[in-house]
Each structure stands twice: as C-alpha cells, then as structure tokens.
C-alpha positions in Angstrom: 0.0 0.0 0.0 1.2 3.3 -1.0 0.7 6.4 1.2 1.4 10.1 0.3 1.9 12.6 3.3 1.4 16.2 2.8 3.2 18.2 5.7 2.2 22.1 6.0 3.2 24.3 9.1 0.6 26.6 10.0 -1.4 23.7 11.6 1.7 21.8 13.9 1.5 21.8 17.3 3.1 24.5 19.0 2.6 27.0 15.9 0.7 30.5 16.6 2.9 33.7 14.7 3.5 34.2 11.3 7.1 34.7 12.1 6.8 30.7 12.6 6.3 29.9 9.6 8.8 32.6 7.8 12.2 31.7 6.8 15.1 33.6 7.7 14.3 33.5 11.4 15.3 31.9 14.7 11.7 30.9 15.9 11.2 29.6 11.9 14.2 27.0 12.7 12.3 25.9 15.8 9.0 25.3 13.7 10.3 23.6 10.6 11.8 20.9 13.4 8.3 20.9 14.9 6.9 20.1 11.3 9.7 17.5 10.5 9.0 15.9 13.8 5.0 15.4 12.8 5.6 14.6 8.9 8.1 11.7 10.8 5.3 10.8 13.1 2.7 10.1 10.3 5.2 8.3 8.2 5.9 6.1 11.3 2.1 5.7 11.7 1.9 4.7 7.7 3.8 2.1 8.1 2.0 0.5 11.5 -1.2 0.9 9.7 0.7 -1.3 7.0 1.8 0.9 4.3 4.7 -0.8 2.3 5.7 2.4 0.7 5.3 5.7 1.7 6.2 9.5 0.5 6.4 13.0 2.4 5.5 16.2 0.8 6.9 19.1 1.8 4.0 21.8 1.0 4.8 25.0 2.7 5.7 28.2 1.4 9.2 27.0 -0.7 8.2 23.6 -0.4 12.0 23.0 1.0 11.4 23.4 5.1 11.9 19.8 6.6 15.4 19.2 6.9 15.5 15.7 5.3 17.7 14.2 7.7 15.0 14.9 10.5 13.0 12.4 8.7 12.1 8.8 9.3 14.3 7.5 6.9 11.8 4.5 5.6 10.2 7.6 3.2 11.1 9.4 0.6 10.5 12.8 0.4 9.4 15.5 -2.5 10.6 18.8 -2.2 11.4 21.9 -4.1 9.4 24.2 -6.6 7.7 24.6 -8.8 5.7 21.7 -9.8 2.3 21.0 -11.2 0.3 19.0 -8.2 1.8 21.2 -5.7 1.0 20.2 -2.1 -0.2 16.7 -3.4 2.7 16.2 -5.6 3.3 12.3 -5.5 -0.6 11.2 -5.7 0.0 10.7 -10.1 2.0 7.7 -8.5 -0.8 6.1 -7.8 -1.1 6.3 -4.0 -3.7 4.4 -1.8 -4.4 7.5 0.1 -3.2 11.1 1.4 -2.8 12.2 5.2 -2.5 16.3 5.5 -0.5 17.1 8.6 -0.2 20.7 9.8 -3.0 21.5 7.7 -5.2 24.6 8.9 -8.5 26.9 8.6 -9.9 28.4 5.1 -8.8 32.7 4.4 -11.1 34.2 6.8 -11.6 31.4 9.2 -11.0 31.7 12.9 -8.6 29.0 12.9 -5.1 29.7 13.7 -2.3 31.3 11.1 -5.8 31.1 8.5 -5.9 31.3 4.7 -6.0 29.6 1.6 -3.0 29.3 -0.9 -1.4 32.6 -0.4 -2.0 35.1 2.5 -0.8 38.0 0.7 -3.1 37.5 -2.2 -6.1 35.8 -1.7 -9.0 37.0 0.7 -11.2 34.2 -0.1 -12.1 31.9 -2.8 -15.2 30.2 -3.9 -15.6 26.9 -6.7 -18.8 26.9 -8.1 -19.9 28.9 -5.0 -18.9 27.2 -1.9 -16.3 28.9 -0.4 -12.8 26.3 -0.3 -9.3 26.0 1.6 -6.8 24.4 1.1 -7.7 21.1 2.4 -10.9 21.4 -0.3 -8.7 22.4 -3.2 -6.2 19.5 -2.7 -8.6 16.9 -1.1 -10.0 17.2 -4.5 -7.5 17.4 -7.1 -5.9 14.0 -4.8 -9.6 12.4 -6.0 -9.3 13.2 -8.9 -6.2 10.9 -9.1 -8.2 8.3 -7.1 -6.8 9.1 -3.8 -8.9 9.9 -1.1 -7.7 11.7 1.9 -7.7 9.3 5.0 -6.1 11.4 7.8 -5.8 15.0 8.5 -4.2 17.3 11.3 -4.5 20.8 12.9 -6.6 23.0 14.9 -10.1 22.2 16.4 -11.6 24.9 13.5 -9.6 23.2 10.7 -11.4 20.3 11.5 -14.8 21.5 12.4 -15.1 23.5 8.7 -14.0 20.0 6.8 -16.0 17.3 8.9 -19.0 17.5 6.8 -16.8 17.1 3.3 -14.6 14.7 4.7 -16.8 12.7 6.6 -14.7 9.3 6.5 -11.3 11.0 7.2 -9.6 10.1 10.6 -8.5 13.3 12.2 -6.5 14.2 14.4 -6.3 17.8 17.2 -3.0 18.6 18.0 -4.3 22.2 19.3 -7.0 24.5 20.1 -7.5 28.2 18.3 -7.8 31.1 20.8 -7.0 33.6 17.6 -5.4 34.4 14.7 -2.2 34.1 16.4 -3.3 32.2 20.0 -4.2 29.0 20.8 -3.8 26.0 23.4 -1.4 23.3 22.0 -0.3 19.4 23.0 2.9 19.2 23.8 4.8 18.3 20.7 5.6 14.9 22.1 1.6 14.2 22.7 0.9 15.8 19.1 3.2 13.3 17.8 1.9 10.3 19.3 -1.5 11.3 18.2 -0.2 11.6 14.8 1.1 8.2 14.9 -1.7 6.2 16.2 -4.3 9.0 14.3 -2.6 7.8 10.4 -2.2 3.7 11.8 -6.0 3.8 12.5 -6.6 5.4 8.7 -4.3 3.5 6.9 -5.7 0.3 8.5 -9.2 1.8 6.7 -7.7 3.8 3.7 -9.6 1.3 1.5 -12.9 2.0 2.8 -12.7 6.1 2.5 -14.0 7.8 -1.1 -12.1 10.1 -2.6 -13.7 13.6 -2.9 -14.3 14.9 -6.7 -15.4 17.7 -8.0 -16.6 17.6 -11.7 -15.6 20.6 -14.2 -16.4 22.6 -15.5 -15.6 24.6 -12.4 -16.1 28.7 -11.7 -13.4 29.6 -9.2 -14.4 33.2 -7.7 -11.8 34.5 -6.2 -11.5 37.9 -3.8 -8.1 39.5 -4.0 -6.6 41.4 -1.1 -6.2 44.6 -2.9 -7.4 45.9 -6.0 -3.9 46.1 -7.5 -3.8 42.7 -6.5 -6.9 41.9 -9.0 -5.7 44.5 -11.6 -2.9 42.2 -12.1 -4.0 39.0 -11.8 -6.4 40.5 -14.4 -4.0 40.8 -17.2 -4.4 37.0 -17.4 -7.0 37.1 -20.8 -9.3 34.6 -19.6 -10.3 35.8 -16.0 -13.1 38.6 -15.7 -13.2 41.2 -13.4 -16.7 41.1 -11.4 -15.9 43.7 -8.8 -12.7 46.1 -7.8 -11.1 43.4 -6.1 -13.4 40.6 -7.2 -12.5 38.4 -10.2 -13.7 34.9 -12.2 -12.4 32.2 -14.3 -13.8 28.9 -15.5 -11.7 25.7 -15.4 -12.5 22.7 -17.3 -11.1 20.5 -14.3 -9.7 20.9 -10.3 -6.4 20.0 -11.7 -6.8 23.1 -14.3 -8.5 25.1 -11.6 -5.4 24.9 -8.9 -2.8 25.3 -11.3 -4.3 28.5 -12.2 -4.6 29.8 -8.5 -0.9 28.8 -8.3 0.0 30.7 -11.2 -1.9 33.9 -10.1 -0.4 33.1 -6.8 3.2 33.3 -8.0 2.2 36.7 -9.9 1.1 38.7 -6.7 5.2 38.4 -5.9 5.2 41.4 -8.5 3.4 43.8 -5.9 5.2 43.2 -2.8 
C-alpha cells in the first residue's frame, strides 16, 4: 500500500505567529523541526497501519522546510518548486491514500495562522460557490487521481469547517485556536503520538474512504486582497473582473482550476 503525506506548518502543534512559519528567522528553525518531527510521526504511523511504501511532501511556502535528515528515513520525500500538483505532488504515482498534517483553517476562518494558498493575495475563494481552503482544493485534485484523503491534522476549527466534506477522514487535534495568532497546544511529544496512532488507524481503513471529486467545468471566484492585486492577476486574458477586487475564471477541471490559482499566486510576488 502506497501512502502520500502532505506536511504544512501553519497547523503543527506548538505553531501561533506568522514569524513561525517565515524563513530567515530563529523561531522559523524551531518550527520547521516541529513540522519535520510530525511529517516523521505520520510516516511512522503509515507504516504501522501497513503501508509498504510511503512519501512525504513538503507543501509550505518553498516547499523546501523539513530538513531531510530529521525524517524517518523509511520515506522518501518531494521537495522543491515549482511543480504542477503542488501540495499533493506524488498522488500521479498512484497512491492508496493522502494524510494532510499541519494543515489549517480556510482565508477568513477563525482558525489559527488562517488562509487559503497565499496570505498576501487571496482573501477568499469560492468553486462553483462554496467557499474552499486548502484542504478542499487538494482533497479534490488528490480524487481526482483516485486518492482519497484518510487522515488529517491541525486545529479544532480546521477540522470542524471539513468534517462534513470529509466525513470518512480520521483526524487528528494537536491544538486548540484562541486567535489568529493564539491558541492552546499538545505538547509536541503528545501531538506526535497522536499523529502516529491517528494515520495507523486510517491507513488500517484507507480502502474504505471515497475520494472527494469535484466535476468541471468549475467557476473559481476568487477575492483579491487589494485591487492592484486583482488589476494584475487581471491581465491574465481569460479571467473577468466582477468587482474592484473581485475576479472569475472557468476551469474545465480541479487540476486546471489549482494550477491557475498557483499561477496567479506566483504573480502577486510582483506587488510586494
């Protein structure tokens, strides 16, 4: 059995301040440990649950923060940018299922550290309506590989927003949101262990969980943080401007649909 593991920061225990989850700082080189030492807990959970093959994706910011060599070394880990499947890089090799560790609450939520895709750019964005995160926009595109996503980690408001669209997926609290910024955390040792028995339980399961899909076409809606921010990402032909900071494109399929936030993603970096 085959088992991807996607590994953000935002939602690790003991993770509250944006400067966390920056590089370039002191309290940064704490977190990414704290991240390595979960990602190493799922894997090590994989493989009790009976997973005979399983890979780690790095999917924060640079997608290069988990010093490798922190890592249970029975996995084998994707890092680096850019590439097409982003933070579920690995499911095209036909994986059984996806766990999403440090994952956490949609742009707007009142979970800790919240948005979706890019803080800086995106105030909130819709598919065909229903407002997504991050957890939505890769849960999918992983079922629309087949791969359904069997375990999840983060905050108590990450998990109460996805319960209802993830309904089969084991999940796991390794803290509790007081704020943006605040919160009441396990110890990392605790948050580990709960990891670890949290993915053995899924994996045990993986084969009874559906993968989530979302059929194209797709209209993404997406609210920019600024109106420069939609000005630009407006110079793309095929998106439409429905408001000053307000903007709409059509995608045939979730695959095309998350590429395309990526890409307007990777433009805002013109307006900081």
């Amino acid at each position: 059995m085959k088992i991807l593991i996607s590994v953000d920061i935002e939602g690790v225990a003991g993770v509250y301040h944006s400067e966390q989850v920056r590089a370039g700082n002191p309290e940064f080189e704490r977190a990414r440990r704290l991240m390595a030492a979960e990602a190493s807990a799922a894997i090590a959970g994989a493989f009790d649950g009976g997973a005979t093959e399983v890979y780690v994706n790095d999917s924060h910011g640079g997608f290069r923060n988990m010093p490798p060599e922190l890592l249970d070394a029975r996995a084998q880990v994707i890092q680096g940018k850019p590439r097409y499947l982003s933070m579920v890089a690995g499911v095209e090799l036909k994986v059984d299922g996806v766990c999403m560790i440090g994952y956490h609450s949609r742009a707007q939520g009142r979970g800790i550290l919240a948005h979706t895709v890019n803080s800086f750019a995106f105030a909130r964005v819709r598919l065909n309506g229903q407002e997504v995160s991050e957890m939505d926009l890769y849960g999918a595109l992983a079922g629309a590989y087949g791969a359904p996503v069997i375990a999840a980690s983060g905050d108590d408001v990450f998990i109460a927003e996805h319960q209802s669209t993830f309904p089969q997926t084991q999940f796991v609290q390794v803290k509790r949101a007081t704020g943006f910024s605040s919160g009441v955390s396990l110890s990392p040792e605790r948050a580990c262990q709960a990891i670890r028995e949290g993915v053995a339980q899924a994996v045990l399961r993986a084969k009874q969980v559906d993968p989530l899909r979302i059929h194209g076409p797709i209209t993404v809606d997406l609210l920019a943080q600024t109106t420069s921010l939609a000005e630009l990402f407006c110079q793309w032909p095929t998106l439409e401007r429905t408001d000053g900071d307000a903007l709409r494109f059509t995608a045939p399929d979730i695959e095309s649909a998350v590429r395309m936030l990526n890409c307007l993603s990777a433009m805002s970096s013109m307006l900081r």
